[in-house]
PDB file with one MODEL, atoms N, CA, C and O in Angstrom:
MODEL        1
ATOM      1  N   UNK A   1     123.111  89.070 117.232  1.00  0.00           N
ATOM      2  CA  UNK A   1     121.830  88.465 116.934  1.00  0.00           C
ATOM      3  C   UNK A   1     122.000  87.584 115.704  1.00  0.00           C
ATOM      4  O   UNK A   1     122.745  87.934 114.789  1.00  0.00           O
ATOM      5  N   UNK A   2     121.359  86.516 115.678  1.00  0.00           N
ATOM      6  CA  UNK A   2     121.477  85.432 114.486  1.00  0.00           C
ATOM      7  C   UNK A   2     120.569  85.549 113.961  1.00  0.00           C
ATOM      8  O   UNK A   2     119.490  85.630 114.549  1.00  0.00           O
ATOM      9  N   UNK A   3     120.727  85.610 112.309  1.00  0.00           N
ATOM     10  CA  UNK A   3     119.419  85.240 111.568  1.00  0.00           C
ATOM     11  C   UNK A   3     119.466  84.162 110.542  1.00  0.00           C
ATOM     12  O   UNK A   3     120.244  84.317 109.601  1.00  0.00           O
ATOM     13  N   UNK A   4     118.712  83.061 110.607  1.00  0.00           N
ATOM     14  CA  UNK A   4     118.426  82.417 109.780  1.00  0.00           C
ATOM     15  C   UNK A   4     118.365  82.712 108.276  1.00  0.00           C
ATOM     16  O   UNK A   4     117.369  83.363 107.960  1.00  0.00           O
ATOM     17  N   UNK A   5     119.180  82.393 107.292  1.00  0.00           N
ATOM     18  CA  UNK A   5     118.656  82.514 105.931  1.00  0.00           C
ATOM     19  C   UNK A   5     118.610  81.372 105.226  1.00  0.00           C
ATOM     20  O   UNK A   5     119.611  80.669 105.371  1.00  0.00           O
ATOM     21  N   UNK A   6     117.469  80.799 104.245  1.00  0.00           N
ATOM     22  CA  UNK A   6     117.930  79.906 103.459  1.00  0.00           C
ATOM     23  C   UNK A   6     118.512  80.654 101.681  1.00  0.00           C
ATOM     24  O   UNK A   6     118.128  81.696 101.150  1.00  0.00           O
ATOM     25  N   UNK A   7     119.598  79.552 101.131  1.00  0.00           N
ATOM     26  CA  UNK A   7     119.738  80.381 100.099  1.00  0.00           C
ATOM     27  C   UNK A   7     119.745  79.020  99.167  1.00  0.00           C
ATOM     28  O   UNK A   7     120.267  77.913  99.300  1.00  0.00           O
ATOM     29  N   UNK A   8     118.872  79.664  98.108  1.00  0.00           N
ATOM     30  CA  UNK A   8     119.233  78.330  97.086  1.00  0.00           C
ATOM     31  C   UNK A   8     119.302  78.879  95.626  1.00  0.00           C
ATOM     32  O   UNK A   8     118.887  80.008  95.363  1.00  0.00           O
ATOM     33  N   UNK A   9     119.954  77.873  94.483  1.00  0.00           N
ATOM     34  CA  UNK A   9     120.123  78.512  93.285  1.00  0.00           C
ATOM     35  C   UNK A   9     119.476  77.287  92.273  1.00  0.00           C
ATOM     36  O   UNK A   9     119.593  76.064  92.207  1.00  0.00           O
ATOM     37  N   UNK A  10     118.729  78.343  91.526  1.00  0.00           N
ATOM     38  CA  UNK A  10     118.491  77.589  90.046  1.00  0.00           C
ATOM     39  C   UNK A  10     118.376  78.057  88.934  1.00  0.00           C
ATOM     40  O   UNK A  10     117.669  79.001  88.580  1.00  0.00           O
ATOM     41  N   UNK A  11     119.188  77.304  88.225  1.00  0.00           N
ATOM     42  CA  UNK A  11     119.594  77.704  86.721  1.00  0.00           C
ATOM     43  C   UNK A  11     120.559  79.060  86.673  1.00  0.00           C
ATOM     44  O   UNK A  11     120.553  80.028  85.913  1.00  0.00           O
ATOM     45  N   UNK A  12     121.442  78.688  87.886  1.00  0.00           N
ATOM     46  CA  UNK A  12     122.350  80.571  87.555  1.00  0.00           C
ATOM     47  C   UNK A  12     122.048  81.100  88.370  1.00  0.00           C
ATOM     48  O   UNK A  12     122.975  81.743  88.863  1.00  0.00           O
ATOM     49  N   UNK A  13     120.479  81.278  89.207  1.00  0.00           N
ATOM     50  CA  UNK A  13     120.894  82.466  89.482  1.00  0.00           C
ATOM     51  C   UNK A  13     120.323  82.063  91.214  1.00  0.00           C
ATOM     52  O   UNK A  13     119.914  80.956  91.563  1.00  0.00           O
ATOM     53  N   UNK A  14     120.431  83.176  92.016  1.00  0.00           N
ATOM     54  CA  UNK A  14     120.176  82.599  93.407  1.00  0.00           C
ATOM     55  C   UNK A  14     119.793  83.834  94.610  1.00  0.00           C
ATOM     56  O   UNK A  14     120.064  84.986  94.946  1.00  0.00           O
ATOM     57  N   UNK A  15     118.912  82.579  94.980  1.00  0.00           N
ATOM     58  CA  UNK A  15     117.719  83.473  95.891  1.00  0.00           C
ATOM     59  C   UNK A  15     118.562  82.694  97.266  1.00  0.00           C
ATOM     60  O   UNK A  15     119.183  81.652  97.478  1.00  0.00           O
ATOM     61  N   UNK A  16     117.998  84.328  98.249  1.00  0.00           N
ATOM     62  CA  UNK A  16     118.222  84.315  99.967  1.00  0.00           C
ATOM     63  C   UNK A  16     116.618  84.591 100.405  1.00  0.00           C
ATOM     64  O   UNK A  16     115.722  85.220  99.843  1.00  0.00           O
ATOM     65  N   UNK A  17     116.656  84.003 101.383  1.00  0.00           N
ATOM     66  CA  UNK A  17     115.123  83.967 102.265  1.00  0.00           C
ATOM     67  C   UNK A  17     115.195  84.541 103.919  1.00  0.00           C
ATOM     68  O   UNK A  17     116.054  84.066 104.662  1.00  0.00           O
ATOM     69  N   UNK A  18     114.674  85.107 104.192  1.00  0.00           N
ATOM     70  CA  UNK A  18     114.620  85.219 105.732  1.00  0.00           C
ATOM     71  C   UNK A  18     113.008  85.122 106.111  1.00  0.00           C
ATOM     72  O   UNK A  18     112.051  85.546 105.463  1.00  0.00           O
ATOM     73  N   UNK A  19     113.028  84.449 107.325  1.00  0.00           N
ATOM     74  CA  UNK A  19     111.387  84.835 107.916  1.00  0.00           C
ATOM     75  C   UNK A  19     111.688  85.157 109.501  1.00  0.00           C
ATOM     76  O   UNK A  19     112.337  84.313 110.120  1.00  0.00           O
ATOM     77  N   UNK A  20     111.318  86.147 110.071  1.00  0.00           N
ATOM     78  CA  UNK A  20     111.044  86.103 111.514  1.00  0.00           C
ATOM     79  C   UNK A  20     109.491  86.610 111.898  1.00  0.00           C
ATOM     80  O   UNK A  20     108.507  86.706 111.165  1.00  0.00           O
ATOM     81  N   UNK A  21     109.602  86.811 112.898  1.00  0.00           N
ATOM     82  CA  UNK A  21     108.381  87.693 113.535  1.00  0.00           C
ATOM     83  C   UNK A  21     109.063  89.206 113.493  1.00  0.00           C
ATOM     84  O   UNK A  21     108.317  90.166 113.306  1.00  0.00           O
ATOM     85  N   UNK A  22     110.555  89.417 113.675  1.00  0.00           N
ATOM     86  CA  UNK A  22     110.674  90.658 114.132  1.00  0.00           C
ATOM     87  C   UNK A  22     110.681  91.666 112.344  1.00  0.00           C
ATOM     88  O   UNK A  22     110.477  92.849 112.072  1.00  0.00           O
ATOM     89  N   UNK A  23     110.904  90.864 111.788  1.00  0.00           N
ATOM     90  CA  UNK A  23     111.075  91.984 110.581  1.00  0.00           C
ATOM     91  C   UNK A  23     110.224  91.448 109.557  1.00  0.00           C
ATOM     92  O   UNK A  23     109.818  92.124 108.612  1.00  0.00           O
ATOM     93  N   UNK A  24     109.919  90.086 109.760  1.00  0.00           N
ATOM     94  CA  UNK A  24     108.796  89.358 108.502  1.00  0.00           C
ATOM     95  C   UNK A  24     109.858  88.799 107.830  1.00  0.00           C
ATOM     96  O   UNK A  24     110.978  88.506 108.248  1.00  0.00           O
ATOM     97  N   UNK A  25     109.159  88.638 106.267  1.00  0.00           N
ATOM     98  CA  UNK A  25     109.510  87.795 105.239  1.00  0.00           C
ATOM     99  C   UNK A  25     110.528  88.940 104.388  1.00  0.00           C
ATOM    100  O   UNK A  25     110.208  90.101 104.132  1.00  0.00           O
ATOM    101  N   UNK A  26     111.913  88.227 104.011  1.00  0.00           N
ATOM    102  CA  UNK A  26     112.514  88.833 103.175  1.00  0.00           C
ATOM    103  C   UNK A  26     113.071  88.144 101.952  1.00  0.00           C
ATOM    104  O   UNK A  26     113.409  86.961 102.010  1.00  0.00           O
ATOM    105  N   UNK A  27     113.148  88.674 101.130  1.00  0.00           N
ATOM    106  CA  UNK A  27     113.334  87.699  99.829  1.00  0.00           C
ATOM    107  C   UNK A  27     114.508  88.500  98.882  1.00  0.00           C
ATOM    108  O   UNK A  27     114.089  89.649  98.741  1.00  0.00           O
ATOM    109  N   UNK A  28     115.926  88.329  98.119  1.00  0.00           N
ATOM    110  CA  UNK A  28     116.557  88.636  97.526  1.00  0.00           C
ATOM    111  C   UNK A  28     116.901  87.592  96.379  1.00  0.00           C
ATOM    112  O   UNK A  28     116.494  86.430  96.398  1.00  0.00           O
ATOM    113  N   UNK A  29     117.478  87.984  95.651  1.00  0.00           N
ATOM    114  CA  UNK A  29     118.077  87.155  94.044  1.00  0.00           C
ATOM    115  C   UNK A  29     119.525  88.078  93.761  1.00  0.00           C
ATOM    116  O   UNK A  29     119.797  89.278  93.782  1.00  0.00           O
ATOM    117  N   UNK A  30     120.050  87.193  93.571  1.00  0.00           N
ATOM    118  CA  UNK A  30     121.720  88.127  92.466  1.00  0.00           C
ATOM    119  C   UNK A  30     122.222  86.692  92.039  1.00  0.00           C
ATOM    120  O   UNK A  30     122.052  85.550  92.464  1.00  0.00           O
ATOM    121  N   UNK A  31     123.020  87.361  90.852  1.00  0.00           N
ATOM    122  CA  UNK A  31     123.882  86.385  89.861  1.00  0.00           C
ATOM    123  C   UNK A  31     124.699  85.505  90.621  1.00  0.00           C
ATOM    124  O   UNK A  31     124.928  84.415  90.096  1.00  0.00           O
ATOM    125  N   UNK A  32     125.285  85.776  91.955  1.00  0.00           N
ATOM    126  CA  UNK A  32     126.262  84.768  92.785  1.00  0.00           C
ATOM    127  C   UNK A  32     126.159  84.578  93.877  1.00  0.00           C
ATOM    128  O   UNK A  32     125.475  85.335  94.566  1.00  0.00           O
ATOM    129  N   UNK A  33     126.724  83.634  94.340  1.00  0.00           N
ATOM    130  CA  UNK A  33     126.389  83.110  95.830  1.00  0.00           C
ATOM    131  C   UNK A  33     126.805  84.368  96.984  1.00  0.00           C
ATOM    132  O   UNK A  33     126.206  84.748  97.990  1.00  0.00           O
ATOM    133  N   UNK A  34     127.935  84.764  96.438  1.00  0.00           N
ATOM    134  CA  UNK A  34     128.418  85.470  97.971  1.00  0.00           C
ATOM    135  C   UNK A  34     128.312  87.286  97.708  1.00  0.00           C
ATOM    136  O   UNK A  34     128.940  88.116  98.365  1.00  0.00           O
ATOM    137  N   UNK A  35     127.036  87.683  96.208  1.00  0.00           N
ATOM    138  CA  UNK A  35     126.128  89.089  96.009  1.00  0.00           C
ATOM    139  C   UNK A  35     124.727  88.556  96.819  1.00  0.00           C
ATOM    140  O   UNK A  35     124.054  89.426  97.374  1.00  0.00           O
ATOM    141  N   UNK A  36     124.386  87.475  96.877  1.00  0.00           N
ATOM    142  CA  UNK A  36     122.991  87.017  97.369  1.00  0.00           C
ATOM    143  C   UNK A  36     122.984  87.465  99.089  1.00  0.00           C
ATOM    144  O   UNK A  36     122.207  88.151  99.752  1.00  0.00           O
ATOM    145  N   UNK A  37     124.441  86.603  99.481  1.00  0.00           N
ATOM    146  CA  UNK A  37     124.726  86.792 101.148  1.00  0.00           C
ATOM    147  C   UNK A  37     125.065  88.047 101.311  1.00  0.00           C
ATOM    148  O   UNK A  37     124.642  88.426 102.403  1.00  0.00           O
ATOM    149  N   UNK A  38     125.761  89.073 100.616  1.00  0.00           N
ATOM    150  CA  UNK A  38     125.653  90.603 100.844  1.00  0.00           C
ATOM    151  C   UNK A  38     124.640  91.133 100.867  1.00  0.00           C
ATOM    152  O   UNK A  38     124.297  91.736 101.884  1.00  0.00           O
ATOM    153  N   UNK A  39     123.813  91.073  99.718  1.00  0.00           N
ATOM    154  CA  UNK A  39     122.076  91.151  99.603  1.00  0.00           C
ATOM    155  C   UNK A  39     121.506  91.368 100.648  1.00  0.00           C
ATOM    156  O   UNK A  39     120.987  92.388 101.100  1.00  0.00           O
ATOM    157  N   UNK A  40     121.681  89.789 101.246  1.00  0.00           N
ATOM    158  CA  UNK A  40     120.432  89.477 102.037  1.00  0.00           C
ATOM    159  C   UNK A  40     120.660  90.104 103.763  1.00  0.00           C
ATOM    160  O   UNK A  40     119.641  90.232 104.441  1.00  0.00           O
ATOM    161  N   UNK A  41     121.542  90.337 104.161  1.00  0.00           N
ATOM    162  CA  UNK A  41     122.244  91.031 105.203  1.00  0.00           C
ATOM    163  C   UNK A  41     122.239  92.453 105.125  1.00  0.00           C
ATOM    164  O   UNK A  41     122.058  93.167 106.111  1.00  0.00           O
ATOM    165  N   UNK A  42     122.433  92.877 103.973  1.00  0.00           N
ATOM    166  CA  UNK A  42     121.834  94.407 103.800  1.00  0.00           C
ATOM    167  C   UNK A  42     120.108  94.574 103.830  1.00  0.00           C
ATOM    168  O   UNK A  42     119.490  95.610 104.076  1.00  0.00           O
ATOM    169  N   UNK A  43     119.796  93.831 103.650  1.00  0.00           N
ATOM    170  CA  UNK A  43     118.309  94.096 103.895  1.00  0.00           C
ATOM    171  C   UNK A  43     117.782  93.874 105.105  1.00  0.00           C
ATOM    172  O   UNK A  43     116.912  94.604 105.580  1.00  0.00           O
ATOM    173  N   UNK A  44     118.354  92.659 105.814  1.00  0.00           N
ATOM    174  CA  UNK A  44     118.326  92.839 106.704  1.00  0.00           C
ATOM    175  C   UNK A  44     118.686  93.396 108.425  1.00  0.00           C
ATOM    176  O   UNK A  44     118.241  93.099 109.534  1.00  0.00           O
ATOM    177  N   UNK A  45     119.828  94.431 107.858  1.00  0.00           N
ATOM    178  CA  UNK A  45     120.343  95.485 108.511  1.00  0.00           C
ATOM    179  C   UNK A  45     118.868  96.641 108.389  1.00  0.00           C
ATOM    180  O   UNK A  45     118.042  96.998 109.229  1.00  0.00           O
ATOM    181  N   UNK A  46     119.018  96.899 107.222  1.00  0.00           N
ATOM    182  CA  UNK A  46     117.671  97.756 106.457  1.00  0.00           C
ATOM    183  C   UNK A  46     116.341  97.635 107.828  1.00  0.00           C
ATOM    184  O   UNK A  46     116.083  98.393 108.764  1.00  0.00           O
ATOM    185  N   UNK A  47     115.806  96.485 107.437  1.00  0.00           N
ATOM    186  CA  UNK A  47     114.990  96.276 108.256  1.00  0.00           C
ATOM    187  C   UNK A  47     114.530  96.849 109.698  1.00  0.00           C
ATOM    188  O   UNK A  47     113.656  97.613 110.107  1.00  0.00           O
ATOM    189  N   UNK A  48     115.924  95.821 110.435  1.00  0.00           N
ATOM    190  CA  UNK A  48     116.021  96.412 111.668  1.00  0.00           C
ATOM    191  C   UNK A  48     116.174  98.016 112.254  1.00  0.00           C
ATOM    192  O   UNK A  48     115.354  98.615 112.949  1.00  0.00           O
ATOM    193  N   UNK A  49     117.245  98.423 111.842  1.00  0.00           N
ATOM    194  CA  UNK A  49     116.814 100.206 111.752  1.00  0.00           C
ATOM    195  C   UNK A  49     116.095 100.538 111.363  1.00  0.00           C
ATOM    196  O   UNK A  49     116.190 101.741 111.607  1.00  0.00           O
ATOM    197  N   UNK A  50     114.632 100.292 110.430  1.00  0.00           N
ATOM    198  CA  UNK A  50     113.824 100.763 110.122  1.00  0.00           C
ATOM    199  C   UNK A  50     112.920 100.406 111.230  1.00  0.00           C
ATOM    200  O   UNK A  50     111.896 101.089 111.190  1.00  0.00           O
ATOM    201  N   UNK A  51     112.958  99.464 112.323  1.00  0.00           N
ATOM    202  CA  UNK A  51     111.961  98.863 113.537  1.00  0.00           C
ATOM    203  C   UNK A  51     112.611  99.659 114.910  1.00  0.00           C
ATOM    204  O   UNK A  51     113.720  99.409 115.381  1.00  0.00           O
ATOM    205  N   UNK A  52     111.627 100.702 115.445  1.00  0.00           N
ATOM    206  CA  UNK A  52     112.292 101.389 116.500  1.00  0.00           C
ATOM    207  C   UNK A  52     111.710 100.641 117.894  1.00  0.00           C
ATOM    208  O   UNK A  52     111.696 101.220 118.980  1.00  0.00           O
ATOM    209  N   UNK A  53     111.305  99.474 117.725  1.00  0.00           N
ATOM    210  CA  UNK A  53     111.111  98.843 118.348  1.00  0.00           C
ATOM    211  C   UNK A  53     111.868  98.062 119.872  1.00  0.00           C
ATOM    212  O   UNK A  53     111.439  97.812 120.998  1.00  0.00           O
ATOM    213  N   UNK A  54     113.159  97.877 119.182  1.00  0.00           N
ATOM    214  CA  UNK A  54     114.176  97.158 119.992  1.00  0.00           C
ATOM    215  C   UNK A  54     115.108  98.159 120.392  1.00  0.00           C
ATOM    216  O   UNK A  54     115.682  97.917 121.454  1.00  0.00           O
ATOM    217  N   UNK A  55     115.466  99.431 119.702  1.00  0.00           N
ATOM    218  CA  UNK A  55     116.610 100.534 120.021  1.00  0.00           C
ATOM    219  C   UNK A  55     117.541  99.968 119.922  1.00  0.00           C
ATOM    220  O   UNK A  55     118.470 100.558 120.474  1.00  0.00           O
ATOM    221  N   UNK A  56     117.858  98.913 119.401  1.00  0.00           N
ATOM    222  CA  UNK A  56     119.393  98.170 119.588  1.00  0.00           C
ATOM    223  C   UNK A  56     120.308  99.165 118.485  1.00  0.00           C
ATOM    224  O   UNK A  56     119.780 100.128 117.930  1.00  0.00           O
ATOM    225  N   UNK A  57     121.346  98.889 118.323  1.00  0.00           N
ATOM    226  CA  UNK A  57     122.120  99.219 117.104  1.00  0.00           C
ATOM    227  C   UNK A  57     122.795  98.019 116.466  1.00  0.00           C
ATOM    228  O   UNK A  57     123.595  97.346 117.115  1.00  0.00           O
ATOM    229  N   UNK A  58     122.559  97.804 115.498  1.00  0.00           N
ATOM    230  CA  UNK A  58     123.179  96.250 114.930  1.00  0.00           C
ATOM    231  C   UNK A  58     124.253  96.844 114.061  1.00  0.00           C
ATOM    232  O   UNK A  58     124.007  97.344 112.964  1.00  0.00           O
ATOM    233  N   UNK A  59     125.539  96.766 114.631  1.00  0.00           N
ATOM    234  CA  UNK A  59     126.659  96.689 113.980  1.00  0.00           C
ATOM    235  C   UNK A  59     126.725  95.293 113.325  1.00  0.00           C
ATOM    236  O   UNK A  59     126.665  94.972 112.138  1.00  0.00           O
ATOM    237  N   UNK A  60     126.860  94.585 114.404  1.00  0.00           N
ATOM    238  CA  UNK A  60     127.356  93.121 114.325  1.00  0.00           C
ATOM    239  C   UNK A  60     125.802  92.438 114.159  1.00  0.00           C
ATOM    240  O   UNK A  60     124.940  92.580 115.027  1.00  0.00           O
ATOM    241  N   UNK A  61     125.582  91.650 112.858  1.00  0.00           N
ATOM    242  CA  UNK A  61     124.654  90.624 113.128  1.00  0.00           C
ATOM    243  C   UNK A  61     125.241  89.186 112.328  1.00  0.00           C
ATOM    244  O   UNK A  61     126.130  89.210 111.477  1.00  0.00           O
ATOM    245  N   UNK A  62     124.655  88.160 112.724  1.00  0.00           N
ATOM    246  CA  UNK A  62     125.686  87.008 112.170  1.00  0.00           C
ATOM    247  C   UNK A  62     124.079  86.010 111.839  1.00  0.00           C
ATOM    248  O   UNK A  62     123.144  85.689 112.572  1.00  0.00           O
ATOM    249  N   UNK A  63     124.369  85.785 110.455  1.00  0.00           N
ATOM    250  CA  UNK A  63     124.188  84.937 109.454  1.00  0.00           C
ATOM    251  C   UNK A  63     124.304  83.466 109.837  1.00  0.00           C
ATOM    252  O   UNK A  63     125.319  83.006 110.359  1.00  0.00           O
ATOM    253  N   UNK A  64     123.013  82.616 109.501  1.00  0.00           N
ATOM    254  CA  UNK A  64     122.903  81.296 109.713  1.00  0.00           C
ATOM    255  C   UNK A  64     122.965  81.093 108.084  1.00  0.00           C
ATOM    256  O   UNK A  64     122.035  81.578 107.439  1.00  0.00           O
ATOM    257  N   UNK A  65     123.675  80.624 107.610  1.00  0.00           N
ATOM    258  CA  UNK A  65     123.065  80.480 105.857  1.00  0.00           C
ATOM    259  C   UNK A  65     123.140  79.112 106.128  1.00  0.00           C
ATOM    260  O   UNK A  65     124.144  78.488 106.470  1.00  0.00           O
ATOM    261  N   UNK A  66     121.678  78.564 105.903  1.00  0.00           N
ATOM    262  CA  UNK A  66     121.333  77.154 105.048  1.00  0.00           C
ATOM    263  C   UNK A  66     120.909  76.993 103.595  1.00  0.00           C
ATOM    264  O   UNK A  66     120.028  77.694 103.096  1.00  0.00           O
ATOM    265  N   UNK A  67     121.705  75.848 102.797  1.00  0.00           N
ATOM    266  CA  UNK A  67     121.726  75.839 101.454  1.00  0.00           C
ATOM    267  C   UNK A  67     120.770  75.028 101.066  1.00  0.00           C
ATOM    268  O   UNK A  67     121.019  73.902 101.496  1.00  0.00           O
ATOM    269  N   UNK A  68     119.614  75.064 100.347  1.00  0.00           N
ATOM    270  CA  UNK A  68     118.731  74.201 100.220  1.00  0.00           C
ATOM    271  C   UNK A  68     118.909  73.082  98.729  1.00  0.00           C
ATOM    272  O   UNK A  68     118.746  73.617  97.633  1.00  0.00           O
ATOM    273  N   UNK A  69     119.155  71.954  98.764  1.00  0.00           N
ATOM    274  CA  UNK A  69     120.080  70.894  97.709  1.00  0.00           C
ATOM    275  C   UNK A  69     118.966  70.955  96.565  1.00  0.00           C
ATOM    276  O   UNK A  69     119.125  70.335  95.514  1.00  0.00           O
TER     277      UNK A  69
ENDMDL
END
């Protein structure tokens, strides 16, 4: 399953975004680019097992990261 994130940084430090319908709005911050993309993939692992909705098991989910300039 793919999820969209945007990630952008200012002044140091840097935010990840997700929006769907299936889990909503998610929002993270850390000091570096590639604690933000761990971040934001752990939460949104989080998410999904927390939605017994789909029964899936998400081992594997894969990351769209767009960087916003």
């Amino acid at each position: 399953m793919k999820f969209v994130c945007r990630l952008s940084e200012t002044d140091g430090a840097w935010t990840a975004e997700h929006r769907s319908k299936d889990i909503g709005p998610i929002r993270v911050s850390a000091a570096t680019r590639s604690e933000v993309v761990c971040k934001i993939e752990e939460e949104i692992r989080y998410w999904l097992e927390m939605c017994p909705c789909s029964g899936e098991a998400y081992r594997d989910i894969n990351l769209e990261i767009v960087e916003k300039g």
